[in-house]
C-alpha positions as CSV (number, residue, x, y, z in Angstrom):
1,X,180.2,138.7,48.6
2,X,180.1,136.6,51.4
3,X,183.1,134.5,51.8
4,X,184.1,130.7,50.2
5,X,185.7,129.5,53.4
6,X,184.4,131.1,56.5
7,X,185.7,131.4,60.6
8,X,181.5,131.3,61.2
9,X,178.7,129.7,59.4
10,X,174.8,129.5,60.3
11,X,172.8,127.4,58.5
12,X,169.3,127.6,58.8
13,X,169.7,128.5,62.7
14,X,166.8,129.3,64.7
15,X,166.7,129.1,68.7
16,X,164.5,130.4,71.4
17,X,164.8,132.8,74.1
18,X,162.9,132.7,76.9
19,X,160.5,130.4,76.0
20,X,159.6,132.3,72.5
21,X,161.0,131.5,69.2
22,X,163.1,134.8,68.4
23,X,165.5,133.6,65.3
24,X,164.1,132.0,62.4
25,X,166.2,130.1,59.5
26,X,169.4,132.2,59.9
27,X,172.3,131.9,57.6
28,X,175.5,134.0,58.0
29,X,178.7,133.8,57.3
30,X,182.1,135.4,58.9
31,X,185.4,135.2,57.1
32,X,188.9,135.2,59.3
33,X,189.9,138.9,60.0
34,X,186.1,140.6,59.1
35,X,184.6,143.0,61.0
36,X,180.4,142.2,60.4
37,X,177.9,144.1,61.7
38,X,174.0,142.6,63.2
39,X,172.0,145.7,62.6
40,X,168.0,146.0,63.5
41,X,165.6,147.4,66.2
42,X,165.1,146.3,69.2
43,X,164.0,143.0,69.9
44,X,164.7,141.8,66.3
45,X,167.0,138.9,67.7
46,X,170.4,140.4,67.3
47,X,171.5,139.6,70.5
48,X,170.2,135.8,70.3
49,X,172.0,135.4,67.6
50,X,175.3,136.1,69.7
51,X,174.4,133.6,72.5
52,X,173.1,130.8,70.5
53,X,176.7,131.0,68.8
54,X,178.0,131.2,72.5
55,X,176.1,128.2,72.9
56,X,173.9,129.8,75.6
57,X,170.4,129.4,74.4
58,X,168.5,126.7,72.7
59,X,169.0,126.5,68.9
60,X,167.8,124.6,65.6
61,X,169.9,124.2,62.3
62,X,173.7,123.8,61.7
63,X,177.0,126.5,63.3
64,X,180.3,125.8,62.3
65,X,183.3,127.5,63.5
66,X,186.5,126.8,61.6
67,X,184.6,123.9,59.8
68,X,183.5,122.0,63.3
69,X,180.1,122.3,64.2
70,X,179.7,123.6,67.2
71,X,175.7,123.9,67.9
72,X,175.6,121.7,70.5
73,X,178.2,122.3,72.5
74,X,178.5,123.9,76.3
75,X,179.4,127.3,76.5
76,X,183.1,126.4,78.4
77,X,183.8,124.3,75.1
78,X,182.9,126.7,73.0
79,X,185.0,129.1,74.7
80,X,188.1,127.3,74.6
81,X,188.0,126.9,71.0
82,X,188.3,130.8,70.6
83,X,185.2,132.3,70.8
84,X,184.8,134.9,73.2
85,X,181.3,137.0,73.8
86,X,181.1,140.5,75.4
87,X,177.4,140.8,76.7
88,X,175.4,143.5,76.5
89,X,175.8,144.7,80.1
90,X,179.0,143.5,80.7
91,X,178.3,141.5,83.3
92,X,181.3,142.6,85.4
93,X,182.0,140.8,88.6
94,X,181.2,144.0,89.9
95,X,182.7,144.1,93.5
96,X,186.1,142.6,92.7
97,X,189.1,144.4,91.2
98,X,190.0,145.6,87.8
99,X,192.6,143.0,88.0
100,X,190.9,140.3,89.4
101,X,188.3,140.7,86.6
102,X,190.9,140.8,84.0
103,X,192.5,137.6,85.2
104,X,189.6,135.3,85.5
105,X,189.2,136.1,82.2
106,X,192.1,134.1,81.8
107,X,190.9,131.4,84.0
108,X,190.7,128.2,81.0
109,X,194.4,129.1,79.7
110,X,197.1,127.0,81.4
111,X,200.5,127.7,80.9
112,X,203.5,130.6,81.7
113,X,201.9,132.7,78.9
114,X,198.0,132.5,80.0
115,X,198.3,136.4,81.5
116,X,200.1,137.8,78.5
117,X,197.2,139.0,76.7
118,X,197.4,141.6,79.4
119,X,200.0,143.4,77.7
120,X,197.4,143.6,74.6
121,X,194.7,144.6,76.7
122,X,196.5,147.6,78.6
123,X,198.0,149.0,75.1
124,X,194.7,149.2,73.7
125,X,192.9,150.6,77.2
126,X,195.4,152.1,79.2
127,X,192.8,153.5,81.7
128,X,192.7,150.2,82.9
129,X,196.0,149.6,84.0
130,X,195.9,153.0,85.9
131,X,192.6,151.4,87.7
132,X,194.2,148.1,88.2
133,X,193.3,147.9,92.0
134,X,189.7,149.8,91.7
135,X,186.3,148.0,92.2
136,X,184.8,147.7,88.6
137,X,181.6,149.0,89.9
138,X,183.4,152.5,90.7
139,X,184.4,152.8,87.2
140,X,182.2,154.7,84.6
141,X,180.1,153.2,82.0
142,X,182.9,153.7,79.3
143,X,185.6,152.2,81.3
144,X,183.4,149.4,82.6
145,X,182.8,148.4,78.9
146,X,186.7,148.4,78.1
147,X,187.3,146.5,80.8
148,X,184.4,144.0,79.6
149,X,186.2,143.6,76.3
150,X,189.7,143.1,78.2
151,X,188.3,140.4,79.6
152,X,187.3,138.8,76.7
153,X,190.5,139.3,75.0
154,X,192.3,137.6,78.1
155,X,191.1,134.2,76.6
156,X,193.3,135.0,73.6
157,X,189.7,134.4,70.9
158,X,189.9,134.3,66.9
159,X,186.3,135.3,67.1
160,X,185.4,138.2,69.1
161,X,181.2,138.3,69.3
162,X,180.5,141.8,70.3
163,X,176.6,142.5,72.3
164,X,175.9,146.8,72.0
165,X,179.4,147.8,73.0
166,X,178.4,151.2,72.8
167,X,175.4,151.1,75.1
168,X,175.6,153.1,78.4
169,X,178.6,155.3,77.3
170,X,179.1,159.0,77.6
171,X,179.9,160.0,73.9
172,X,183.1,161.3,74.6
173,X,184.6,157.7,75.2
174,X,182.0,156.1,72.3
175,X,185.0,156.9,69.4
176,X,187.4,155.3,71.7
177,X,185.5,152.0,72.0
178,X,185.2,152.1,68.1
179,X,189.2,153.0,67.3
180,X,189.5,150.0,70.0
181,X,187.5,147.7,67.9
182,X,189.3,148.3,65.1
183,X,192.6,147.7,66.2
184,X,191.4,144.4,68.0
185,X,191.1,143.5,64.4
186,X,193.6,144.5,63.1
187,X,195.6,142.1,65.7
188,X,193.8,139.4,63.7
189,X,190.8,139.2,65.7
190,X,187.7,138.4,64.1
191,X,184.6,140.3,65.2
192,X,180.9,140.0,65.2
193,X,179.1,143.0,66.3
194,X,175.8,143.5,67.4
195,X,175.2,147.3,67.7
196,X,172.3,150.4,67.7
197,X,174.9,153.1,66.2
198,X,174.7,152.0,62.8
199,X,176.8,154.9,61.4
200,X,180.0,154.3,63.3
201,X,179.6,150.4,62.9
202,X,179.3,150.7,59.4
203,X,182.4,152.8,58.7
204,X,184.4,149.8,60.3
205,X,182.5,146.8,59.4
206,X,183.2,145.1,56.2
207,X,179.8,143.3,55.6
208,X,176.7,143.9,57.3
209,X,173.0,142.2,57.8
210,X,170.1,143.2,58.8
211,X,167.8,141.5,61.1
212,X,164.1,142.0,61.2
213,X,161.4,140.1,63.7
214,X,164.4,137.3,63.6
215,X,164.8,136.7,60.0
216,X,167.6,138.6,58.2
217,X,166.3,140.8,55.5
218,X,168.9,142.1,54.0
219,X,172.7,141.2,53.5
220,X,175.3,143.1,52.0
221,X,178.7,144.9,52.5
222,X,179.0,147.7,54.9
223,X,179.2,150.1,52.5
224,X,175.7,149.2,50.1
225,X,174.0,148.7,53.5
226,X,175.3,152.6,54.6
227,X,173.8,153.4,51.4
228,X,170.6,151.6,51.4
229,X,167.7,154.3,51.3
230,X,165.4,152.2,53.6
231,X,168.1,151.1,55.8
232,X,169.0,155.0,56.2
233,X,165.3,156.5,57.3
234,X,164.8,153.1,59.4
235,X,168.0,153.4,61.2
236,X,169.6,156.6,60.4
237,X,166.9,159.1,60.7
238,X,167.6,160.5,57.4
């Protein structure tokens, strides 16, 4: 059941993307401390979804975070109020330092305690305090993607919005990125998570929808979606 009081609320969202309408009357809900999962093919809107919640496209309809709306704000506000999004890609300021990327993350906090998230960050990726002075573009795929959602965690969020973490990694470091998103909630983090490996999102998600042609189609907890026969030979293979 989705929650009474949730973190996140859509209401009737919609929003284009380049220039084409790509979600279409969206409600979703995400109570404080979930894992959710955004599951659906390619080009169904999933990602959308994250940035118009980022504030980073063009939307329609009603978000609330924590009970303020928040549709219409710039994406520096919505930041600071504790939403933090991991693109797909990363988008790493590829020619600076593990460090320096891991500090700009930072760069909205003020204070003696804006850099302590670090201590979070290098307990739950400790390859990236042994990289610490290393170019992010000489790291591989798998690291780069840790250090991605280090820097997201340096702004401290309550919501965590979470764009294909997976994609680009060697498989080896794939269960790592997963045990890593489950202790981020277990912090207290809550997380939103947009990803193509349904089976190991589902065995940490709590609730899950799926989004088809940007209209959800089906809503339910992680564990009736897993179990959904038509969600299985769409998304599973089996």
């Amino acid at each position: 059941m989705p929650p009474e009081r949730p973190l996140l609320a859509a209401h009737a969202l919609s929003a284009h993307y380049r220039g084409l309408a790509a979600l279409h009357g969206i409600d979703l809900t995400v109570a404080a401390g979930e894992i959710v999962a955004v599951v659906g093919a390619n080009g169904a809107g999933k990602s959308t979804l994250l940035r118009a919640i980022a504030g980073q496209v063009a939307t329609a309809g009603e978000i609330l975070f924590d009970d303020t709306p928040i549709t219409r704000l710039a994406p520096h506000r919505i930041s600071r109020m504790g939403i933090a999004l991991v693109p797909e890609g990363r988008r790493l300021f590829r020619r600076l330092s593990v460090e320096d990327n891991l500090r700009l993350g930072a760069y909205a906090r003020r204070g003696p305690e804006r850099f302590r998230p670090l201590d979070v960050v290098f307990e739950l990726f400790p390859r990236l305090e042994e990289r610490l002075a290393q170019r992010a573009e000489t790291l591989s795929g798998g690291e780069q993607q840790m250090l991605a959602i280090g820097r997201a965690l340096m702004t401290a969020p309550r919501l965590l919005l979470l764009d294909e973490p997976s994609q680009g990694i060697m498989p080896r470091l794939v269960d790592d990125i997963f045990a890593a998103i489950a202790a981020i909630r277990a912090r207290g983090v809550t997380i939103l998570i947009v990803e193509q490996r349904l089976a190991e999102t589902l065995a940490i998600a709590d609730r899950a929808y799926v989004v088809q042609t940007g209209r959800i189609v089906l809503r339910g907890t992680a564990r009736e979606i897993a179990a959904n026969e038509e969600v299985r030979r769409a998304y599973l293979g089996m």
